[in-house]
PDB file of N, H, CA, C and O in Angstrom:
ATOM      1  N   UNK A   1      -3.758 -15.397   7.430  1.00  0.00           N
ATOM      2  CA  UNK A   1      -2.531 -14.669   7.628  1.00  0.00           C
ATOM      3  C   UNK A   1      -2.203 -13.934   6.330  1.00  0.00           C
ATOM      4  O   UNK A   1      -2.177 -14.413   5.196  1.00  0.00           O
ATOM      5  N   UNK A   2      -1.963 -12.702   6.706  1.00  0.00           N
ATOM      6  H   UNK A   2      -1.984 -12.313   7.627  1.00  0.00           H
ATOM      7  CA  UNK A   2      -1.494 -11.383   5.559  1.00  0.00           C
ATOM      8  C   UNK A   2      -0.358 -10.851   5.054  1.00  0.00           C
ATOM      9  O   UNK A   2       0.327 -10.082   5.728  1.00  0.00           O
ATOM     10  N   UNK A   3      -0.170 -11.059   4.321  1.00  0.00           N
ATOM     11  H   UNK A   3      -0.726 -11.684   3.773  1.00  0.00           H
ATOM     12  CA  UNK A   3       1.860 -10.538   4.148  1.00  0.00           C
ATOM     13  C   UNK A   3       1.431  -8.752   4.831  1.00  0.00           C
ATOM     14  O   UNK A   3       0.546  -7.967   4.490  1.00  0.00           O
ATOM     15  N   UNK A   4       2.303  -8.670   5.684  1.00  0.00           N
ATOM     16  H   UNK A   4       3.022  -9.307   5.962  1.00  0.00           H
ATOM     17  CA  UNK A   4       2.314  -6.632   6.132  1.00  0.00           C
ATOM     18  C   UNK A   4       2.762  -5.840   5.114  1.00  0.00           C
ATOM     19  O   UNK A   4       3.822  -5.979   4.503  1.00  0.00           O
ATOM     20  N   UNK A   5       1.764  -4.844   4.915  1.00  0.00           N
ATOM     21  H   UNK A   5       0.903  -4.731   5.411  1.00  0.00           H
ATOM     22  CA  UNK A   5       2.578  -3.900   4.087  1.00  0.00           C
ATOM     23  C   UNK A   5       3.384  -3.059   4.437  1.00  0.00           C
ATOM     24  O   UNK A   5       3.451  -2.794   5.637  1.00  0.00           O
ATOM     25  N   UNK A   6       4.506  -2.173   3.197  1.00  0.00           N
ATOM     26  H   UNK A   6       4.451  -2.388   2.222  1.00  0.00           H
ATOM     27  CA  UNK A   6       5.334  -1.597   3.995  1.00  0.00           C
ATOM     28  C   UNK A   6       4.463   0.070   4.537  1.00  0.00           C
ATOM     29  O   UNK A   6       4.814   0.890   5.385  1.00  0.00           O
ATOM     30  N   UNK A   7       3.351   0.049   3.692  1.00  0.00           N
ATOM     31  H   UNK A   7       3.065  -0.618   3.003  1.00  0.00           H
ATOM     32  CA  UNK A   7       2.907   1.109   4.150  1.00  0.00           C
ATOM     33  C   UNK A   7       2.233   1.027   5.815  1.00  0.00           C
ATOM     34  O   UNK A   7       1.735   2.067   6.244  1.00  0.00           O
ATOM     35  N   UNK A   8       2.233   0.021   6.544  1.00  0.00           N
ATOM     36  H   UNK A   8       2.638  -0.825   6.195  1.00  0.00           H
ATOM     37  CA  UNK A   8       2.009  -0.493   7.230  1.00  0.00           C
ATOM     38  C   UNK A   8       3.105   0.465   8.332  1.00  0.00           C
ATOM     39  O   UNK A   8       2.968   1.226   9.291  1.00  0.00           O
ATOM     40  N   UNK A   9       3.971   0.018   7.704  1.00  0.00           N
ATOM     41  H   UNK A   9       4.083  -0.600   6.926  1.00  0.00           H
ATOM     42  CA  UNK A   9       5.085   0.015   8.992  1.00  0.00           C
ATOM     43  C   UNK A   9       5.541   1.673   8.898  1.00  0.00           C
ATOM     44  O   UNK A   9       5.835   2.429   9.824  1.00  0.00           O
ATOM     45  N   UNK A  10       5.483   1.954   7.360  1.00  0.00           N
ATOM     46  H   UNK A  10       5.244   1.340   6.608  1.00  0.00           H
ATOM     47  CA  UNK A  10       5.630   3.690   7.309  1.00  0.00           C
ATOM     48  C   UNK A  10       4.578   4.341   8.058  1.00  0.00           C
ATOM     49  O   UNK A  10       4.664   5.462   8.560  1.00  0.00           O
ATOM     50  N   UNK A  11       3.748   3.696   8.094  1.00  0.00           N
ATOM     51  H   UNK A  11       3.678   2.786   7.686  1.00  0.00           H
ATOM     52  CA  UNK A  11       2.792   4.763   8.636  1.00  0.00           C
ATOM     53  C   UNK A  11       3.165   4.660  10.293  1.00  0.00           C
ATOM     54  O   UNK A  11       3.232   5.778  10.803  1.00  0.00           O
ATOM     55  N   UNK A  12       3.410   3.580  11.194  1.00  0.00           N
ATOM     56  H   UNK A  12       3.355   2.671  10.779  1.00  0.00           H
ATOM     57  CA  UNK A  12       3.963   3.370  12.249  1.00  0.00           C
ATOM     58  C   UNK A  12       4.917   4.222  12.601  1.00  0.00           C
ATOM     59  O   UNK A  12       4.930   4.622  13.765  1.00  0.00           O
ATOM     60  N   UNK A  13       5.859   4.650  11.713  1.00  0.00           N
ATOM     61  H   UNK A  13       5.849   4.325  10.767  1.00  0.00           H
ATOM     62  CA  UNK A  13       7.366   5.313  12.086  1.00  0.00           C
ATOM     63  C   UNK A  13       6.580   7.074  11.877  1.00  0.00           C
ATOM     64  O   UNK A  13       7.077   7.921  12.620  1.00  0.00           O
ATOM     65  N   UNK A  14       5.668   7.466  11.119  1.00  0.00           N
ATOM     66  H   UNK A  14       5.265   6.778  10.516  1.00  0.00           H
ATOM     67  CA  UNK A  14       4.916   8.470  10.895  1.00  0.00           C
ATOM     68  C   UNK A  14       4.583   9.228  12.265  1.00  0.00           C
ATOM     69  O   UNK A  14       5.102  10.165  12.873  1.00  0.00           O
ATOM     70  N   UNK A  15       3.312   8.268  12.505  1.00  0.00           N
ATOM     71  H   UNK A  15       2.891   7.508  12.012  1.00  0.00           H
ATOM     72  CA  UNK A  15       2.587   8.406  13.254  1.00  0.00           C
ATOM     73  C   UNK A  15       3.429   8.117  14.979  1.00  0.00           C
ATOM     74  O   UNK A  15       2.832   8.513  15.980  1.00  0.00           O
ATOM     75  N   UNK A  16       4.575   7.529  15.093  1.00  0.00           N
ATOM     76  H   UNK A  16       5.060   7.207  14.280  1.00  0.00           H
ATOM     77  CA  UNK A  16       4.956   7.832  16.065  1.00  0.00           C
ATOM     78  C   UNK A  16       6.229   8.427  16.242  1.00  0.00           C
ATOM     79  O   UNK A  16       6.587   8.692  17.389  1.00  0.00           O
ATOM     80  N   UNK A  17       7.120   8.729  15.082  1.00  0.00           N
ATOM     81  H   UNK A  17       6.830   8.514  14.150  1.00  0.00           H
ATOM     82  CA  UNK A  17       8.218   9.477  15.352  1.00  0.00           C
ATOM     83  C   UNK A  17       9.623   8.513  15.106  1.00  0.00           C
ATOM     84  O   UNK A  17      10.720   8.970  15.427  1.00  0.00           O
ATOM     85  N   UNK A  18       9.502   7.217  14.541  1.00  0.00           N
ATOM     86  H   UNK A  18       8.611   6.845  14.280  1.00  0.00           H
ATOM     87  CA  UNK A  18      10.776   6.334  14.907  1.00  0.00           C
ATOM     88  C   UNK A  18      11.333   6.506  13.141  1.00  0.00           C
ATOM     89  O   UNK A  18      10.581   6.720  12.189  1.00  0.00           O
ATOM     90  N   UNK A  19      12.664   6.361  13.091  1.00  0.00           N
ATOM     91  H   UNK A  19      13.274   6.188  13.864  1.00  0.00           H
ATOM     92  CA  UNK A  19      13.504   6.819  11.932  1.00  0.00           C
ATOM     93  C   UNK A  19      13.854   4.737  11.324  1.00  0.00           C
ATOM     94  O   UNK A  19      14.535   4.360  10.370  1.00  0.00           O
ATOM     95  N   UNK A  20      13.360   4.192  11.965  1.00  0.00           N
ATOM     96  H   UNK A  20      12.807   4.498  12.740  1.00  0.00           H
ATOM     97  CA  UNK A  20      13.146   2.599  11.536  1.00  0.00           C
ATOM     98  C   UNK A  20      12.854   1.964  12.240  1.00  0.00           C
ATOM     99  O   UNK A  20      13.332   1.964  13.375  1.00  0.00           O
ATOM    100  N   UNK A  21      11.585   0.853  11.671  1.00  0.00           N
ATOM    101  H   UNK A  21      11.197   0.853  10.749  1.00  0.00           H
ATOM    102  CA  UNK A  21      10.808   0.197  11.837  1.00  0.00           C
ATOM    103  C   UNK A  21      10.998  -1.384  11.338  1.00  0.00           C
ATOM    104  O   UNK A  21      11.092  -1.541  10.121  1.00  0.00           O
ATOM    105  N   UNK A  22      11.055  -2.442  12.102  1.00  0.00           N
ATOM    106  H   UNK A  22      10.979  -2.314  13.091  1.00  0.00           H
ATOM    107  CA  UNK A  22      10.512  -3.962  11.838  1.00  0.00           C
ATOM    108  C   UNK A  22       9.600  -4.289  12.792  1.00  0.00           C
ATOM    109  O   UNK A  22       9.410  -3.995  13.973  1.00  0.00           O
ATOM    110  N   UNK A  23       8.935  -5.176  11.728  1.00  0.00           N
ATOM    111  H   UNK A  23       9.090  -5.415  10.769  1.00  0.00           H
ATOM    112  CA  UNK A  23       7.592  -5.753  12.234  1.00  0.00           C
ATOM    113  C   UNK A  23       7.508  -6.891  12.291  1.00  0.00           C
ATOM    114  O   UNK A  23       6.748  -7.280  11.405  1.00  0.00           O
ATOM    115  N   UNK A  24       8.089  -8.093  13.179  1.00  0.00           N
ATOM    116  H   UNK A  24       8.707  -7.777  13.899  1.00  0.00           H
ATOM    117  CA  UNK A  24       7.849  -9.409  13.050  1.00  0.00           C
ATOM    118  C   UNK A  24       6.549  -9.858  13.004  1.00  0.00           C
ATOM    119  O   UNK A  24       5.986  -9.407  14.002  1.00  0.00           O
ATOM    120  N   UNK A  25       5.874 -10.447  12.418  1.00  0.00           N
ATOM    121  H   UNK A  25       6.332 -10.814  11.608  1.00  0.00           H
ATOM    122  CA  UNK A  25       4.049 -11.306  12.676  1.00  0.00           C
ATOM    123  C   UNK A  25       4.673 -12.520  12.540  1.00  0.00           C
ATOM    124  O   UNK A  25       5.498 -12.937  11.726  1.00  0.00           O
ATOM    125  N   UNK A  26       3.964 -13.157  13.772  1.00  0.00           N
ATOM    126  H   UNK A  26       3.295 -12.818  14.433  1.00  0.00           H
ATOM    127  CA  UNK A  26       4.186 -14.688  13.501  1.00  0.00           C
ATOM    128  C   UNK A  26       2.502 -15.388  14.277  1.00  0.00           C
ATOM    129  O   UNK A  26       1.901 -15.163  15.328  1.00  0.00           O
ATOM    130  N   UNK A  27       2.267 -16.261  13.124  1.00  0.00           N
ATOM    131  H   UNK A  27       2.754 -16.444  12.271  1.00  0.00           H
ATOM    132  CA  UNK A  27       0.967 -17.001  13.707  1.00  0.00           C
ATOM    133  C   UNK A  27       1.861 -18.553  14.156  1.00  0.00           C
ATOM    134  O   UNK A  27       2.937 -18.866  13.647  1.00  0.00           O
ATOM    135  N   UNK A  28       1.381 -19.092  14.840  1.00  0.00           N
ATOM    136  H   UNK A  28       0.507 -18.837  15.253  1.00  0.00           H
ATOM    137  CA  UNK A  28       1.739 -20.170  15.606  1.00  0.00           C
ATOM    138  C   UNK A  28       0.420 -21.200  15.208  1.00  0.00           C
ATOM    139  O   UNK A  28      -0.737 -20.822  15.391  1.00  0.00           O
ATOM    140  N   UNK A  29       0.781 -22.677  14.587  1.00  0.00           N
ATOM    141  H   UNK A  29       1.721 -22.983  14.439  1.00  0.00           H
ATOM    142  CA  UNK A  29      -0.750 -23.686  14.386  1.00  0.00           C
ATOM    143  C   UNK A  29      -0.177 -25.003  13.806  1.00  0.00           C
ATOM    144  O   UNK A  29       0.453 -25.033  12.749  1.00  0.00           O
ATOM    145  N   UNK A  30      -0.411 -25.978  14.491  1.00  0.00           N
ATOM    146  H   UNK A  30      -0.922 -25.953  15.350  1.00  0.00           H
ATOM    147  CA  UNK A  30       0.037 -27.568  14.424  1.00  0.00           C
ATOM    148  C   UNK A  30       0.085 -27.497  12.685  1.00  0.00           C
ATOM    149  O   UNK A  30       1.077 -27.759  12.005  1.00  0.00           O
ATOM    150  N   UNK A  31      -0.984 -27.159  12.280  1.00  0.00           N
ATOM    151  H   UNK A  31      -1.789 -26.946  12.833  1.00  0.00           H
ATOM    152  CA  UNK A  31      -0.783 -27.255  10.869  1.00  0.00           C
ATOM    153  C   UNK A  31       0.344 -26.457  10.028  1.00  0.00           C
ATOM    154  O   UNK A  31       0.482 -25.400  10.644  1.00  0.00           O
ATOM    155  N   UNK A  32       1.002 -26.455   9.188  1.00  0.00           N
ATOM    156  H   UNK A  32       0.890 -27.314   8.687  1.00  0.00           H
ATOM    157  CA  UNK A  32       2.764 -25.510   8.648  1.00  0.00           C
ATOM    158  C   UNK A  32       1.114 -24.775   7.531  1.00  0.00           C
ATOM    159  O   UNK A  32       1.105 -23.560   7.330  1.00  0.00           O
ATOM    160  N   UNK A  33       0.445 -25.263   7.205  1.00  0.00           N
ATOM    161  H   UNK A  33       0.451 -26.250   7.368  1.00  0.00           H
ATOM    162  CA  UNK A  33      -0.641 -24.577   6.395  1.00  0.00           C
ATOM    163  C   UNK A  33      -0.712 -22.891   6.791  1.00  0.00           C
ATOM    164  O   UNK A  33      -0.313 -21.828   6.316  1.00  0.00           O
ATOM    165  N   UNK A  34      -1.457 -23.359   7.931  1.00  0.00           N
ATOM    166  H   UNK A  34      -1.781 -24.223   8.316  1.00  0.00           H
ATOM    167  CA  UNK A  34      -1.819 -21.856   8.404  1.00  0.00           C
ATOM    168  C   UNK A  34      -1.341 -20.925   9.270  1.00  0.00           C
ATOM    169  O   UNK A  34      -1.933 -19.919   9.661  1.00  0.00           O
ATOM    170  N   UNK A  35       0.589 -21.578   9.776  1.00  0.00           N
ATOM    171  H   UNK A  35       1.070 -22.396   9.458  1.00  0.00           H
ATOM    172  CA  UNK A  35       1.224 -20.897  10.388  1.00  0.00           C
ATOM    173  C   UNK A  35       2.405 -20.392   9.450  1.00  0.00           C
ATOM    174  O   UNK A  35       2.791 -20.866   8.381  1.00  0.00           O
ATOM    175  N   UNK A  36       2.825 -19.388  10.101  1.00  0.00           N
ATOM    176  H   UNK A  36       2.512 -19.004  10.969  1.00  0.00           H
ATOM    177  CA  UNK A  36       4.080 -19.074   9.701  1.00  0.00           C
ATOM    178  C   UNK A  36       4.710 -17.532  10.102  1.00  0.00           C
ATOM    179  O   UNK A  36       4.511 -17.317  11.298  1.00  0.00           O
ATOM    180  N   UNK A  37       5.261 -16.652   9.571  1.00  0.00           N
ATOM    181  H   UNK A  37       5.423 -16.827   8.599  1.00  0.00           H
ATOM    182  CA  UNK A  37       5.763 -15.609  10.238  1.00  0.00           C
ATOM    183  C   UNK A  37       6.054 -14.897   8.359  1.00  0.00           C
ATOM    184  O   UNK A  37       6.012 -15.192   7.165  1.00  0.00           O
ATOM    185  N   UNK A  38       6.336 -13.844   9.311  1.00  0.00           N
ATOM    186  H   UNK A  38       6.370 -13.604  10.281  1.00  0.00           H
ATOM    187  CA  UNK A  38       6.841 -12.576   8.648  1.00  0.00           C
ATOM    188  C   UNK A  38       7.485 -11.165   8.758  1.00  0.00           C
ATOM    189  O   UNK A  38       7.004 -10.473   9.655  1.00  0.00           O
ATOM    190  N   UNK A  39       8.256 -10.729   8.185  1.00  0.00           N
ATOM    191  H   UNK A  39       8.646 -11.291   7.455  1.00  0.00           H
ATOM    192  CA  UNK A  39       8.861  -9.318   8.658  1.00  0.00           C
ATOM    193  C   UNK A  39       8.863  -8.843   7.507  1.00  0.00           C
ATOM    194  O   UNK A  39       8.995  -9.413   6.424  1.00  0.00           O
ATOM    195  N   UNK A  40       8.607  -7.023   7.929  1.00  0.00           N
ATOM    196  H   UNK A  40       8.500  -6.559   8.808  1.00  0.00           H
ATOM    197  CA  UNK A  40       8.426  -6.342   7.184  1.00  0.00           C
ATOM    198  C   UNK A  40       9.419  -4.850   7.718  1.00  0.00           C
ATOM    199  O   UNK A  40       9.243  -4.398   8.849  1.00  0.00           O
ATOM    200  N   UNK A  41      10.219  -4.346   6.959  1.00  0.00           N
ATOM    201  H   UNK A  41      10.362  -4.713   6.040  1.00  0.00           H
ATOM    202  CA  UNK A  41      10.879  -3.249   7.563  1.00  0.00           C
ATOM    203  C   UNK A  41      10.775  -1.924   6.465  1.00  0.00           C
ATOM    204  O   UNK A  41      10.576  -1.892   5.250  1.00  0.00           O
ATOM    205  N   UNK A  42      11.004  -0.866   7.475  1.00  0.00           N
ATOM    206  H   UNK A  42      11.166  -0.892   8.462  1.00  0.00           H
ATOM    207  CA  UNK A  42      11.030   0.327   7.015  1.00  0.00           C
ATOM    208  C   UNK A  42      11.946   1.244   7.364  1.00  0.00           C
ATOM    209  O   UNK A  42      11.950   1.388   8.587  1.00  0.00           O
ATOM    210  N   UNK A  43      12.943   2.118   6.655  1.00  0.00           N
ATOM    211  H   UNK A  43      12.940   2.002   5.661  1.00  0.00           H
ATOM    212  CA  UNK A  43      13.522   3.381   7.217  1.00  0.00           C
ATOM    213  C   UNK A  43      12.889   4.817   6.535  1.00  0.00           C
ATOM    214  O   UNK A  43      12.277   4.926   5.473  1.00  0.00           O
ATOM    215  N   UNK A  44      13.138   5.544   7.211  1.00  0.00           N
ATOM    216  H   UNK A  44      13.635   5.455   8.074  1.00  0.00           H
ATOM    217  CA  UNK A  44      13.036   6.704   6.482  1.00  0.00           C
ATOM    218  C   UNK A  44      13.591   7.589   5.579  1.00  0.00           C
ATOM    219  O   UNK A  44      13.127   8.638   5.130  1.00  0.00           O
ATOM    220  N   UNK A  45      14.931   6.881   5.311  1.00  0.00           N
ATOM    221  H   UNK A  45      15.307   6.029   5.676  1.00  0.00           H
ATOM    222  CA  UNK A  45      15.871   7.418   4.047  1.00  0.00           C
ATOM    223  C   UNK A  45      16.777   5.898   3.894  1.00  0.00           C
ATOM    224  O   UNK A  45      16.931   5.133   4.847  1.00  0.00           O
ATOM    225  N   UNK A  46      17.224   5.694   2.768  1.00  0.00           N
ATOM    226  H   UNK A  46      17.099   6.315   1.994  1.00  0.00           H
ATOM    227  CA  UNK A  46      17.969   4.982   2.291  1.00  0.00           C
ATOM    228  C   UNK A  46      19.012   3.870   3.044  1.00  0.00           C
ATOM    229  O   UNK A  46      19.200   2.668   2.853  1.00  0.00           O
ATOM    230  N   UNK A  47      19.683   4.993   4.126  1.00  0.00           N
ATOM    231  H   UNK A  47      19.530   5.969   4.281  1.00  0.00           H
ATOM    232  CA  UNK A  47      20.478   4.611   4.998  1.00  0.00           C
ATOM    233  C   UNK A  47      19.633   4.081   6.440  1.00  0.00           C
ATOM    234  O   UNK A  47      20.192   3.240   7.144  1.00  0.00           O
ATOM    235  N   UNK A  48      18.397   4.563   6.800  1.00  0.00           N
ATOM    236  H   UNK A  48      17.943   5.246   6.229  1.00  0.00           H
ATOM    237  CA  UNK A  48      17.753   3.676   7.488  1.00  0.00           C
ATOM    238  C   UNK A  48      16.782   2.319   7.025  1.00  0.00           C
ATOM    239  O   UNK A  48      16.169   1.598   7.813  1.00  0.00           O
ATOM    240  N   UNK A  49      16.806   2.228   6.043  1.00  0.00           N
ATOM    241  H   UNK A  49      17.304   2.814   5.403  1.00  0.00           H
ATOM    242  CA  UNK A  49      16.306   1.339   5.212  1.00  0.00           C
ATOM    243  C   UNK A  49      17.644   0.133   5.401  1.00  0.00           C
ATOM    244  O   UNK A  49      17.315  -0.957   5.870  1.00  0.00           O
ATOM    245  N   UNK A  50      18.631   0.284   5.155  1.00  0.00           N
ATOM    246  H   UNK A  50      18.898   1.169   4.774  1.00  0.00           H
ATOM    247  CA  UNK A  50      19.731  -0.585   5.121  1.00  0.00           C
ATOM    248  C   UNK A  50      19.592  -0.853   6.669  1.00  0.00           C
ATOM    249  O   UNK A  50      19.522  -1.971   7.179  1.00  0.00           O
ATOM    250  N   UNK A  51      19.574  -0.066   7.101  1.00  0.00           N
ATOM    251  H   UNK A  51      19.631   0.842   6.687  1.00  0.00           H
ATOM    252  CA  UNK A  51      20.404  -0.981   8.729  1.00  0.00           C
ATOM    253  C   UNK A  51      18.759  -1.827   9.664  1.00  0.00           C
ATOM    254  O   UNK A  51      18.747  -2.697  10.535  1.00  0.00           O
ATOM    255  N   UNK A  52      17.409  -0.982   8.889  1.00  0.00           N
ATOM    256  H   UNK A  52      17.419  -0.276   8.181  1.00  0.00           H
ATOM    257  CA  UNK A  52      16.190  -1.683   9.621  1.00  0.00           C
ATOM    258  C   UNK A  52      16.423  -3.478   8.746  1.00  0.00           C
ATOM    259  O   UNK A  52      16.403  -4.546   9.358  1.00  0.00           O
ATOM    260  N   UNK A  53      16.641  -3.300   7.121  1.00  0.00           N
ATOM    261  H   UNK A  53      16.657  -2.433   6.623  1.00  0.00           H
ATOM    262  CA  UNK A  53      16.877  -4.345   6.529  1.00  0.00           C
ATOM    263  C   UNK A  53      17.943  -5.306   7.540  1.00  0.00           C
ATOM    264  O   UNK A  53      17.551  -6.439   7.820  1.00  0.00           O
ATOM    265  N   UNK A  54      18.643  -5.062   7.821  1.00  0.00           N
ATOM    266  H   UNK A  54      18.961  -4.141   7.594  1.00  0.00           H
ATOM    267  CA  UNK A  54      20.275  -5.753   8.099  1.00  0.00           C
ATOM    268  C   UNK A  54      20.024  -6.157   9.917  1.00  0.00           C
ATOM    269  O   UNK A  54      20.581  -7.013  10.605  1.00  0.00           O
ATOM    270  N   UNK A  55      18.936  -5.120  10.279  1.00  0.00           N
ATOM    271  H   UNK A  55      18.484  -4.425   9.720  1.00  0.00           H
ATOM    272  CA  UNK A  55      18.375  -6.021  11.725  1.00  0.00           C
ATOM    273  C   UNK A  55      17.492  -7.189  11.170  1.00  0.00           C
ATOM    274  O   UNK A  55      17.518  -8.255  11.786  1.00  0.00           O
ATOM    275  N   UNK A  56      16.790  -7.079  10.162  1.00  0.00           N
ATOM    276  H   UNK A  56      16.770  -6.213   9.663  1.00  0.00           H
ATOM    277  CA  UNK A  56      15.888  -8.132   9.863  1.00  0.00           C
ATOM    278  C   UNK A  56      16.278  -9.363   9.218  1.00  0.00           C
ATOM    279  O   UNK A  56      15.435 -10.245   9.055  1.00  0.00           O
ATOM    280  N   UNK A  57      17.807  -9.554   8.728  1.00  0.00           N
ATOM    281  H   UNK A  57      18.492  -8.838   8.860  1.00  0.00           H
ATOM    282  CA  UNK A  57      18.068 -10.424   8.629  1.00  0.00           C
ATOM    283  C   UNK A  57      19.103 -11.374   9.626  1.00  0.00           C
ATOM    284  O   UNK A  57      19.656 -12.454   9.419  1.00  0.00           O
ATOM    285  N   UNK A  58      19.094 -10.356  10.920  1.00  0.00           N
ATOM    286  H   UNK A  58      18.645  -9.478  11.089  1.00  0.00           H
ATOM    287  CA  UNK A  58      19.626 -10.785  12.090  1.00  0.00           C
ATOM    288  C   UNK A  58      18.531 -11.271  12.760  1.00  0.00           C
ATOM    289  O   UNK A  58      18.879 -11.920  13.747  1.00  0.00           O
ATOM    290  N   UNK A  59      17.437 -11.214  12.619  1.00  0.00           N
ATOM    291  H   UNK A  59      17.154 -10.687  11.817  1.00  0.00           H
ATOM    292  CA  UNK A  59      15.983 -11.913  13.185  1.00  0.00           C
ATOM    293  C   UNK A  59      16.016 -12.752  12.694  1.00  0.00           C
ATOM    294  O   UNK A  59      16.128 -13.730  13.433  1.00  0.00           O
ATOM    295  N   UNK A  60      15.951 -13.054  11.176  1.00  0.00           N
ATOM    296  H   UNK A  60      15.860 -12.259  10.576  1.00  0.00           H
ATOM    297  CA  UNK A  60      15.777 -14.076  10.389  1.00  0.00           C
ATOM    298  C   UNK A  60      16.579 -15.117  10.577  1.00  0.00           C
ATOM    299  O   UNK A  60      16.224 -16.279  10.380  1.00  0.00           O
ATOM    300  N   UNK A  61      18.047 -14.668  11.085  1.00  0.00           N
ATOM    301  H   UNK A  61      18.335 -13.724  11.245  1.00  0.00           H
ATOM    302  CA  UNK A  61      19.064 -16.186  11.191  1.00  0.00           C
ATOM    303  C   UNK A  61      18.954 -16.595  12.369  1.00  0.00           C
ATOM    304  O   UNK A  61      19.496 -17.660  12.663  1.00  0.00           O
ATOM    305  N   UNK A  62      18.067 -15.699  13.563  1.00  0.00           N
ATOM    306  H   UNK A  62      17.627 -14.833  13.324  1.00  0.00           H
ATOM    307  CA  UNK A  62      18.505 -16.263  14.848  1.00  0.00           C
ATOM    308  C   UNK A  62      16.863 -17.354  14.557  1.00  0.00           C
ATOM    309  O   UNK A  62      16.726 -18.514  14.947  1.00  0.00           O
ATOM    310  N   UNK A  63      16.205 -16.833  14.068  1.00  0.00           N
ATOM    311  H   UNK A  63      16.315 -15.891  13.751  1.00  0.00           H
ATOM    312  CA  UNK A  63      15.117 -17.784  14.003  1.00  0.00           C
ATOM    313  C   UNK A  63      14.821 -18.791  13.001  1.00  0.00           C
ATOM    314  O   UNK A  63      13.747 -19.372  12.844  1.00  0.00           O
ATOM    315  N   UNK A  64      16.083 -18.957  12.224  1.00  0.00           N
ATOM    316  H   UNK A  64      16.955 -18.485  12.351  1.00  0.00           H
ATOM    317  CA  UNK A  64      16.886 -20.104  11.436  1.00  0.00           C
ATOM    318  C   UNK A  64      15.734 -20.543  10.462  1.00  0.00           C
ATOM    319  O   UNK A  64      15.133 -21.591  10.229  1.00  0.00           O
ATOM    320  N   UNK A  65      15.705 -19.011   9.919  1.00  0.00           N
ATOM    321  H   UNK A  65      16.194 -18.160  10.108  1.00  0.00           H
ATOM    322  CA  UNK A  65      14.958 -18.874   8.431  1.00  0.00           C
ATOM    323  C   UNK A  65      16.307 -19.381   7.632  1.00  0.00           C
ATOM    324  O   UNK A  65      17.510 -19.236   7.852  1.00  0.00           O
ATOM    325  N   UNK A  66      15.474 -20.110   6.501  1.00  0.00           N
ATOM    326  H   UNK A  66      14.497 -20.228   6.322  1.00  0.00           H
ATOM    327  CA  UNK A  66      16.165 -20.387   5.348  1.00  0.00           C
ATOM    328  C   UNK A  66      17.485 -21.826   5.791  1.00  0.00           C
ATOM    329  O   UNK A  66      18.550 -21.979   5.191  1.00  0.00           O
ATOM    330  N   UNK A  67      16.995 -22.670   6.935  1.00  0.00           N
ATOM    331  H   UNK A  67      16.130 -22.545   7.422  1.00  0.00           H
ATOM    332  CA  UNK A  67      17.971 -23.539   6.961  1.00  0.00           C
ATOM    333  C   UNK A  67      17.506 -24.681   6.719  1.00  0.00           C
ATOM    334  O   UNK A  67      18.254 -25.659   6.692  1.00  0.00           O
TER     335      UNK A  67
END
């Protein structure tokens, strides 16, 4: 498992037209070793950067990161 880059997700919003982008990855495995998750977000100016950020930490609490 790979941390996503953000060029990852820029190139996503590029290549298809969206003004912000999150990317949840989550691997699923009995072992906490080789599972885990991740998000990665992108806007295309400053102000979409804030609100793709501010969905991603509305992912993050419903999936009760950090408790």
């Amino acid at each position: 498992m790979k941390l996503i880059p953000i060029v990852a997700a820029r190139r996503i919003a590029e290549d298809y037209g969206y003004d912000q982008i999150i990317i949840y990855g989550r691997r699923i495995d009995g072992d906490k070793v080789k599972g885990g998750e991740h998000i990665t977000t992108y806007g295309v100016s400053q102000a979409h950067c804030r609100v793709a950020a501010a969905m991603a930490e509305t992912l993050k609490r419903f999936m009760g990161w950090g408790t």
